[in-house]
VEXRO-957525 format. One record per residue: residue in three letters; x negated, y negated, z of N, C-alpha, C in turn. Coordinates in pm, whole numbers, plus 50000, padded with zeros to 5 digits. Example, Ala and Ser with C-alpha at 12.3 -4.5 7.8 and 13.67 -1.06 7.14 Angstrom:
VEXRO-957525
ala486815056950780487705045050780486805033050780ser487155022550708486335010650714487104999750787
//
This chain:
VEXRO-957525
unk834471263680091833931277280082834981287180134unk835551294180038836201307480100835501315480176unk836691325280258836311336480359835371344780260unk835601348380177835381364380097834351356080065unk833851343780004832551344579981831901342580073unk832161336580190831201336780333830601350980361unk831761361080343831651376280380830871386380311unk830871381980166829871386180096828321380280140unk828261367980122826431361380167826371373680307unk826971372680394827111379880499826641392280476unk827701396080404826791412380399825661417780302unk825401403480251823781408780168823231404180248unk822761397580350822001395280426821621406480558unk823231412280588823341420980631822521436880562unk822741439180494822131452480441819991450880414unk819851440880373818191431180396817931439380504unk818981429080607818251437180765818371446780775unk819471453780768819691470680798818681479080725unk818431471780602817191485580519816381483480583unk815721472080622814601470080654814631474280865unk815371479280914815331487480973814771499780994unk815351504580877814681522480796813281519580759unk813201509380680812121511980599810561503380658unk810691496780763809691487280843808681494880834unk808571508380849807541520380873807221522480684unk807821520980625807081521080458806661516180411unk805501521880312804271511480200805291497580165unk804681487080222805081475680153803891472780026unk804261460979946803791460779828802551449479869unk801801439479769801341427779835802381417779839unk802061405779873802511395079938804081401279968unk804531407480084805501413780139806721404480140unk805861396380269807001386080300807971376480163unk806891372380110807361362780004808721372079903unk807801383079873809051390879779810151394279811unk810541397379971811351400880076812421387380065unk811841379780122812751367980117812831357379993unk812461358779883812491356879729813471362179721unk813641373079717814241385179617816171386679714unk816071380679835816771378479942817651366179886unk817171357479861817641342879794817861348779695unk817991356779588818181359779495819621368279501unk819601375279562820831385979589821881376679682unk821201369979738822821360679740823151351979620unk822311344479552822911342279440823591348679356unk823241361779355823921372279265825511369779325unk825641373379471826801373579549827721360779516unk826791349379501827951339579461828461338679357unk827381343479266828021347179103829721349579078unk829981361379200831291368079157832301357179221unk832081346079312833271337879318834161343979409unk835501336179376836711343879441837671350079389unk837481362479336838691373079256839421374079348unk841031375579238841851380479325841431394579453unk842381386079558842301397379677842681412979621unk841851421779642842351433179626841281444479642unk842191456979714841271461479759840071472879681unk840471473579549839711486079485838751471979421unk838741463879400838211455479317836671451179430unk837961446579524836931439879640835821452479725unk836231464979697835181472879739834171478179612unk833801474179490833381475779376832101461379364unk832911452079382831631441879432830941447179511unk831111448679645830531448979774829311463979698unk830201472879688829191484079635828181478679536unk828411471479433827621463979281826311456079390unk826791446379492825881441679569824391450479646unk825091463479691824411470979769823771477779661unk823471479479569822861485479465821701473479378unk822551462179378821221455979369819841451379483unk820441453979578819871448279718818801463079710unk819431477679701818291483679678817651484579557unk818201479879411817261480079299816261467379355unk816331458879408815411446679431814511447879540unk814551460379619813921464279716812981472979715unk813031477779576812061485179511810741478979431unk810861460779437809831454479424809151448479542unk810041452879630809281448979821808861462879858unk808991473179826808181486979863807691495879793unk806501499779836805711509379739806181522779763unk807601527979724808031537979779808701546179611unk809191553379623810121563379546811191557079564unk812191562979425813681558079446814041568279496unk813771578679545814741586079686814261577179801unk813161577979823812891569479983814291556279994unk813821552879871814711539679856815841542579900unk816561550079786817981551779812818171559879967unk817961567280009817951569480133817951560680206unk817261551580255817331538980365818041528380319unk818601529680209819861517980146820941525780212unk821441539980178822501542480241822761546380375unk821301545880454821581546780577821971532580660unk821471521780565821581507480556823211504280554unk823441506680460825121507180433825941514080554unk825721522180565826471531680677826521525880809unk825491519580858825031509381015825651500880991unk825811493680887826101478780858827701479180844unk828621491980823830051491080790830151498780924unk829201507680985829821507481143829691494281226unk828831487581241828941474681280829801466881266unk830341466681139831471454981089833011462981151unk833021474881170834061484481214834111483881353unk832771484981426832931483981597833161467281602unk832841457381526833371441981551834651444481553unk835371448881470836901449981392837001450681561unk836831467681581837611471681725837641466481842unk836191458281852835851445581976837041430581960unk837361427381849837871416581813839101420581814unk839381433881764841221432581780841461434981896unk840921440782024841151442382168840981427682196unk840411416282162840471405182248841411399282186unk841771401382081842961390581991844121400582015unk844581407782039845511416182031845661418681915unk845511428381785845581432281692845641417481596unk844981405381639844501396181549843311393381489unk842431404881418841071401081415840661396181290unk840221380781336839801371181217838971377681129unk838071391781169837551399180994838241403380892unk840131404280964840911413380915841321402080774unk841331388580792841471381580718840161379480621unk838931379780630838041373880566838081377280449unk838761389580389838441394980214839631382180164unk840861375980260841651367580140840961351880163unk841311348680082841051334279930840941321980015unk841831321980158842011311480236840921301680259unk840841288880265839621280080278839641283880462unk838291288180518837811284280665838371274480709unk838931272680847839371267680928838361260481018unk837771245281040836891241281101837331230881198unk838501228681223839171218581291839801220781422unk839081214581489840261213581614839401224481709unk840491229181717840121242381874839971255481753unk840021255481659839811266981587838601268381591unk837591258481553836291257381574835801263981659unk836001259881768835761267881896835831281781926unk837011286681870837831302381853836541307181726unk835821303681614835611307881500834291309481553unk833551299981665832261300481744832281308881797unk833481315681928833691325782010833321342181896unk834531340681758834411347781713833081356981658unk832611347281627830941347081546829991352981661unk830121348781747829301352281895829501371981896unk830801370981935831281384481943830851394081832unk831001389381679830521399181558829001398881578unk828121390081646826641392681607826401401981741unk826971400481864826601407681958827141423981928unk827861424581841828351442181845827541443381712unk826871437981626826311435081529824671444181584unk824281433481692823551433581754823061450681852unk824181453781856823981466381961824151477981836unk825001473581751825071484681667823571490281588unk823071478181573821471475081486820101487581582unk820671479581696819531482581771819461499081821unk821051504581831821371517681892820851526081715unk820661520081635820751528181458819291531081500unk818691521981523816761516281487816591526481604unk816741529481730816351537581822817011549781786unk817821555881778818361566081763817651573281591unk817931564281521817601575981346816221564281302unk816131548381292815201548681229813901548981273unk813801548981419811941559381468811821571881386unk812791573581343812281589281300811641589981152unk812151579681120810801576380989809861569881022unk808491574881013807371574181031806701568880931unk805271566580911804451559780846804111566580704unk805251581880717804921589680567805251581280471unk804931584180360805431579580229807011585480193unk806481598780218807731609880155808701613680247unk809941609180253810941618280341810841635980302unk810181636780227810791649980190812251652880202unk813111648180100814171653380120814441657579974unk814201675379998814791686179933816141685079883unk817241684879960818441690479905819531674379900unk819071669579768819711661779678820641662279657unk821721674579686822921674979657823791667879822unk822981673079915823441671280059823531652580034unk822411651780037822271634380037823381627179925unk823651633679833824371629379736826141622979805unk826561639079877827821641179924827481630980056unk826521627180124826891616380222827291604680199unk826481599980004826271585279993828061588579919unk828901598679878830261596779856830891597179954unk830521604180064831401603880204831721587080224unk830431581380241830331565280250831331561780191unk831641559080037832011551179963833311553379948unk833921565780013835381570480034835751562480165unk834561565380302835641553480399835311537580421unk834611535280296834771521480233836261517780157unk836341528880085837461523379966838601526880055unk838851535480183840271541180274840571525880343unk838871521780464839221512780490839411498280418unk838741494980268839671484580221841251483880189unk841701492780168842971497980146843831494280271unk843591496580368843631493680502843661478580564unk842741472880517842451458380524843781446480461unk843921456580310844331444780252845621451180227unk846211460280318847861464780380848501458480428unk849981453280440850811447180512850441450380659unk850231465380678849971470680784849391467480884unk848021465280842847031462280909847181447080994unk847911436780906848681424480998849591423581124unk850021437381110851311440581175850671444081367unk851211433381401850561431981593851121446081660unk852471451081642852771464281672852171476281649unk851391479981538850551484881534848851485681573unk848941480581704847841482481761846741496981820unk847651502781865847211515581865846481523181810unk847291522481654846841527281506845611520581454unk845361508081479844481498981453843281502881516unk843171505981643841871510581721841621523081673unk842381532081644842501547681611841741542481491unk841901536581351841291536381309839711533281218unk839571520081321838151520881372837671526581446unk837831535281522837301544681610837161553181472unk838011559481384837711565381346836841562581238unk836431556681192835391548581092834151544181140unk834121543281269832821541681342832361560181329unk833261569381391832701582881415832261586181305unk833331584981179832631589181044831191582380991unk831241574381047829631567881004828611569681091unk829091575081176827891579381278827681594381247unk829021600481230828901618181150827711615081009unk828241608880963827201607880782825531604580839unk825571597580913824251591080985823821603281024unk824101611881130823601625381145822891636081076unk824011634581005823861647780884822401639580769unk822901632680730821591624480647820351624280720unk820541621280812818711621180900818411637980967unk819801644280941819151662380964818671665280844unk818911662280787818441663380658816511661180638unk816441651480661814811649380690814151654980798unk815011654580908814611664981038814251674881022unk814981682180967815211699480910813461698280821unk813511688880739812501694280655811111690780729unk811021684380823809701674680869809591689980993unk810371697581041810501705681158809861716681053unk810451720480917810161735080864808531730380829unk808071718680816806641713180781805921713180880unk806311714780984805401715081131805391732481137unk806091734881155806181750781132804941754581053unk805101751980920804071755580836802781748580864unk802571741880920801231734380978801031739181060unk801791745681169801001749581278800691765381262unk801981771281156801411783781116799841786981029unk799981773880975798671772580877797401768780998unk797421761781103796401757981198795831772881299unk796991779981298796471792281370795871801281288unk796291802981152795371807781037793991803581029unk793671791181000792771781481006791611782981129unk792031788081237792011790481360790431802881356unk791991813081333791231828881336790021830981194unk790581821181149789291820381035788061811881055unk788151806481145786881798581214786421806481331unk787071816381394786671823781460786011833081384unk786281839481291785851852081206785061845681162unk784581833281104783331826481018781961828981164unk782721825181256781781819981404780971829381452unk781831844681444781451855681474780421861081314unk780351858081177779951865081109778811857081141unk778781842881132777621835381148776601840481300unk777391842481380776201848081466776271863581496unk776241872581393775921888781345775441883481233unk775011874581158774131868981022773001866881125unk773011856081221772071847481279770931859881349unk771611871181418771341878181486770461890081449unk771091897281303770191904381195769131896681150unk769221882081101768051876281068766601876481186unk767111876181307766411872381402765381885981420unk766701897781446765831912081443765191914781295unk765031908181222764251908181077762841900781104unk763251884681178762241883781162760971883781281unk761201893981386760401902581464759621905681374unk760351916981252759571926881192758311917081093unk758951911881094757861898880989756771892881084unk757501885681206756041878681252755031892881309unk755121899781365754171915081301753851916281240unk754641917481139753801918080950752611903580934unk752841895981003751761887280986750581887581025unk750781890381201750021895181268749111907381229unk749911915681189748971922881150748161923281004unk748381913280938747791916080801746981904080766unk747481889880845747041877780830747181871480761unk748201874580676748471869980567750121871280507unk750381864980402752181866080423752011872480220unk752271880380205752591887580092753821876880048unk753981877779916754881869279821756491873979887unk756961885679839758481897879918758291891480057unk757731886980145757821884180241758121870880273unk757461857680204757591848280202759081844880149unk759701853780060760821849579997761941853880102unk761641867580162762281874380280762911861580406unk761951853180420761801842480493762751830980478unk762831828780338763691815980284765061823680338unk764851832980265766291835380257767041839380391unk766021844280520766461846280601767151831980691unk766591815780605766821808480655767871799880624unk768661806380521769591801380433770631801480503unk771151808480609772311807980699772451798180720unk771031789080767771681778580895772141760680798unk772031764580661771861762080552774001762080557unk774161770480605775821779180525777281765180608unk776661765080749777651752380793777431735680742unk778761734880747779191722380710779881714980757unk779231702180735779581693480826780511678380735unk781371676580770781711666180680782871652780756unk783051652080905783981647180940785511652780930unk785771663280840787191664380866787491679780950unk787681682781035787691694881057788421706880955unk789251705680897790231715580824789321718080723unk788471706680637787601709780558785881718380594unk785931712180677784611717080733784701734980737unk785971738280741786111752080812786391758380654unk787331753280575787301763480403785741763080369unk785041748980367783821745980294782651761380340unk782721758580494781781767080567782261776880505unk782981785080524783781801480463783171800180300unk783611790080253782801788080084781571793180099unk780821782580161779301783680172779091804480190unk779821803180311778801816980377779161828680255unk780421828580211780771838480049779801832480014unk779091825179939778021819979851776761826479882unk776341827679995775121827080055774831842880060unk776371849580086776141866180112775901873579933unk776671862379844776811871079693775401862579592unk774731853779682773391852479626773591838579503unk774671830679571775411817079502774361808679590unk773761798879539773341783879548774811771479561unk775281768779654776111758979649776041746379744unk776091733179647775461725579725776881713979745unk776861706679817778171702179908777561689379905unk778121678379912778491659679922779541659179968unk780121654880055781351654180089781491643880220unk782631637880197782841627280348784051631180332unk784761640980454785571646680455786541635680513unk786351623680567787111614880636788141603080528unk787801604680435787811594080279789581605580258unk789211621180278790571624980245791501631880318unk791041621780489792211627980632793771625280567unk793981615680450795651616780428796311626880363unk795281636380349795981648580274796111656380411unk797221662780379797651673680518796651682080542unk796641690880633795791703580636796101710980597unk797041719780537797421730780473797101725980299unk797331713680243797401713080145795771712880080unk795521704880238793681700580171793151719180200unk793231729180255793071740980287793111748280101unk794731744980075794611756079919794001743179816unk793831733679803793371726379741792011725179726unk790781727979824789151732879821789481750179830unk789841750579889790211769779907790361774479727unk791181770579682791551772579515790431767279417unk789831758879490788961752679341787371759479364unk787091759979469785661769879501785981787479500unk787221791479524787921803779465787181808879349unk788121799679257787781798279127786101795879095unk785541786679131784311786779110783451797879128unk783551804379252782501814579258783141826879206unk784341827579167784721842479076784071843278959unk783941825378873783701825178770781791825178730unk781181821178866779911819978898779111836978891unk780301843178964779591857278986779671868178829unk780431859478746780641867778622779041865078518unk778401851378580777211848178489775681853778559unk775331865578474774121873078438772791865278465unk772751855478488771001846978527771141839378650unk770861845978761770851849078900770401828778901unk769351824478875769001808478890770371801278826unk771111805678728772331794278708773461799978803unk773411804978883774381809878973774731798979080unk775061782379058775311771979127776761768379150unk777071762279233778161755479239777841740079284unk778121731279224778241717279305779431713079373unk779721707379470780391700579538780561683779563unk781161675179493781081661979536782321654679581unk782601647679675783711641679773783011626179759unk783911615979745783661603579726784491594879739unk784591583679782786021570079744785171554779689unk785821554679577785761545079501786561535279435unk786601523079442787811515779386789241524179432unk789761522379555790681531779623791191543179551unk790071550479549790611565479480789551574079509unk790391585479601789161590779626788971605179521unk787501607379472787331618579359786871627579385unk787361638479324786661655079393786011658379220unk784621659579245783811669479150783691681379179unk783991695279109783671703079145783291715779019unk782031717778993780871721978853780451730778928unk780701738378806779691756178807779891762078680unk778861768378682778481780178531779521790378498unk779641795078391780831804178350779991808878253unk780851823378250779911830778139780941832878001unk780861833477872781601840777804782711825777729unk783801829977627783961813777604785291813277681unk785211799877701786731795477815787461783877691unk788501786077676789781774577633790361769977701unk790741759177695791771747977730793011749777631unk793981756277740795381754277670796101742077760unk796911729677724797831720677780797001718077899unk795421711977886794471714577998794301720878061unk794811727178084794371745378185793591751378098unk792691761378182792041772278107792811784878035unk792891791077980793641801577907792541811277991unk794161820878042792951838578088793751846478028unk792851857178028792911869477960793241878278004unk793841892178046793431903978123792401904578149unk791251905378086790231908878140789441899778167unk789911888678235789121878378284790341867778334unk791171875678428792121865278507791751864078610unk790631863578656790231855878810790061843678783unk789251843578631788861829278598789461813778604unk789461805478687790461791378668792301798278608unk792401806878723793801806178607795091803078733unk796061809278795797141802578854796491794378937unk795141795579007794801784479101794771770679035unk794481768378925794241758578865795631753878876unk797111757778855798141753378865798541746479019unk797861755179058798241751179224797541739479287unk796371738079213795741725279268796641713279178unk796971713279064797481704178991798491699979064unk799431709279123801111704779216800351700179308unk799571704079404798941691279536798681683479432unk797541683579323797231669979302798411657979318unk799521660079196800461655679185801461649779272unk801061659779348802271656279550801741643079574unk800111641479500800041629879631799391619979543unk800241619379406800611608979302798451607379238unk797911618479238796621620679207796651624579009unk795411626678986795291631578844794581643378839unk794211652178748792931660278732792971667978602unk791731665278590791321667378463789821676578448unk789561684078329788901698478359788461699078205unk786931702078196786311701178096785361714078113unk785171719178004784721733877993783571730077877unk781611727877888781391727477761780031731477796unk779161733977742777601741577733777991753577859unk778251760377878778341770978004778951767078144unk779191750878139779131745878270780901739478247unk781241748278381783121739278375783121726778494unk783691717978481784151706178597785741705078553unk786121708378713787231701478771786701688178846unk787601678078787787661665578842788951659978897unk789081650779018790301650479078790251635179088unk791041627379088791351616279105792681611079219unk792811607779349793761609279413794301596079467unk794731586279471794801573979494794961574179681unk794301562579731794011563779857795231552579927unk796411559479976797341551779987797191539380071unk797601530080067797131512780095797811509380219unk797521499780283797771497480411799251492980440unk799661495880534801231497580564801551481980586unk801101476780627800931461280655800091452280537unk800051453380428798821449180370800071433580301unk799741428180405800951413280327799821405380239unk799071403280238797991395880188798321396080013
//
């Protein structure tokens, strides 16, 4: 067995672990394990495929890259993720795994004096197992897994806690991520060049030798930075907007809290005037009896559903309903859809009961003046119904409703806006307009357990 193919099995095994560093915190698929280490046995076979080509260094860094590309195309049948997620934790994978092999370089040529047995592994030579070399090749091996070892562990604490149990890195600017995964592949191809130099043999040049793993460690720890600011930046401008959206959320549960008790409070001084009116007449006149319902319809207006963010648009729904003389009736287990954010689940019921009661208040027969509400999870998907009356005729253009000037309150940009959440969170929806009565229907898949090896 040659060096270079030892070094290859090596570093597909190597990059396995390193992704799976990043990605331990992402949707795995079912039976995890098995596909993981299937698909593992597989990519080293690939690796042995290529044999032993001549030594050289543009060639020999073209494999190694061909390898790391299948290791993440095959890793995309071990995670239920996106090919950005993917590619992202492949090249943060890559980047740990060639600083590692770079801080060995610099650990090994300080104990050998500018002799470090990695410096040999890309040529053709058969392994050395005899004698006291053995011993030296044991020492060696010890030393690459322990800087191996610290390099792994300083990556996993430092950048990969910072991916969390999301699905989505959110990472926006594709061009940034682009220029890191070439930064990579430039001090791949400098340092093979390097490797397979007269130079690099040369014991007098020791100096130069540390200088430039030092400097190949910094550059991969610079790219490592910048790539995980990258998700930082966007997960920080998303907290921002969540907490700007929670203090919104806030003063609008305050303003509901306060209308609800100046509602609660007029009803109350109303119905003084009524239990009098009883008293004195003994009897409850029809205008009075109805006076009654309706005075009782407030307590009717809160909602309750397990999720707080929802509970608070729904209620605001309700009490608009209740003041413009809307019937709206609510089903909902607000807990079935805690994986939608709060800002998104906010314009997402906020937009679709919008729409509903603009289009509710345009229809002339005070009894069809309804809205329904239904929240549900079924066969892991959870579904939003949401039906009410329309007056006048509505079209479906490219499934959207078509508006008019004189009837653009009706289902019109909100309907777009619920479609992009839908979509964010890999959902469907679909919208049927027929006897007077429109339904939006939502379909959202209920993302699956992070652990689900079974």
């Amino acid at each position: 067995m040659t060096n270079i193919l030892v070094n290859r099995l090596l570093f597909v095994l190597e990059i396995w672990g390193t992704e799976f560093i990043f990605a331990c915190h992402l949707r795995r698929r079912r039976y995890f394990w098995l596909r993981f280490f299937g698909f593992m046995l597989l990519s080293l076979g690939i690796a042995a495929l290529f044999g032993s080509p001549p030594s050289n260094a543009w060639l020999t860094s073209l494999i190694f890259i061909t390898l790391f590309l299948c290791v993440v195309a095959l890793s995309k049948l071990c995670y239920a993720e996106s090919w950005k997620n993917l590619i992202f934790c492949g090249i943060a994978a890559y980047t740990v795994q060639h600083c590692a092999y770079e801080f060995s370089n610099f650990a090994l040529t300080l104990i050998t004096n500018n002799a470090s047995p990695l410096l040999g592994s890309y040529g053709t030579e058969i392994m050395e197992f005899d004698g006291m070399q053995w011993l030296w090749n044991c020492f060696y091996g010890s030393v690459y897994v322990l800087c191996c070892y610290v390099v792994y562990c300083g990556a996993y604490f430092l950048f990969g806690v910072k991916i969390g149990s999301e699905s989505d890195l959110k990472i926006e600017n594709i061009k940034m991520l682009f220029l890191v995964g070439v930064g990579l592949v430039v001090d791949i191809f400098l340092n093979a060049i390097f490797v397979h130099s007269d130079f690099a043999a040369t014991k007098d040049s020791l100096p130069v030798s540390l200088m430039i793993y030092i400097y190949n460690c910094l550059c991969c720890i610079l790219l490592l930075m910048v790539q995980f600011g990258l998700a930082l930046r966007r997960k920080l401008e998303d907290e921002l907007g969540t907490v700007k959206v929670l203090a919104q959320m806030k003063a609008e549960e305050y303003a509901i809290t306060k209308e609800n008790i100046d509602l609660i409070n007029q009803k109350c001084h109303d119905m003084k005037h009524l239990i009098r009116t009883i008293g004195a007449n003994k009897q409850l006149p029809q205008d009075v009896v109805k006076e009654i319902e309706q005075s009782v319809h407030i307590y009717d207006a809160m909602v309750r559903t397990g999720n707080e963010a929802l509970d608070i648009i729904l209620t605001e729904k309700s009490l608009r309903c209740v003041a413009n003389g809307i019937t709206m009736s609510c089903v909902a287990d607000g807990k079935k859809i805690s994986f939608v954010n709060d800002s998104d689940l906010y314009a997402l019921f906020g937009n679709a009961l919008d729409n509903a009661i603009e289009a509710v208040l345009k229809v002339e027969e005070t009894e069809k003046r309804v809205i329904g509400l239904v929240l549900y999870e079924r066969n892991g998907f959870v579904t939003l119904n949401v039906n009410n009356a329309y007056a006048g005729d509505l079209k479906l253009v490219n499934g959207l409703p078509a508006t008019t000037k004189s009837d653009h309150h009706l289902h019109g940009f909100g309907v777009k806006s619920i479609r992009l959440i839908v979509e964010k969170y890999g959902g469907e929806m679909g919208i049927t307009a027929k006897d007077g009565v429109f339904s939006l229907c939502i379909l959202i898949p209920v993302p699956s357990e992070r652990n689900d090896d079974t």
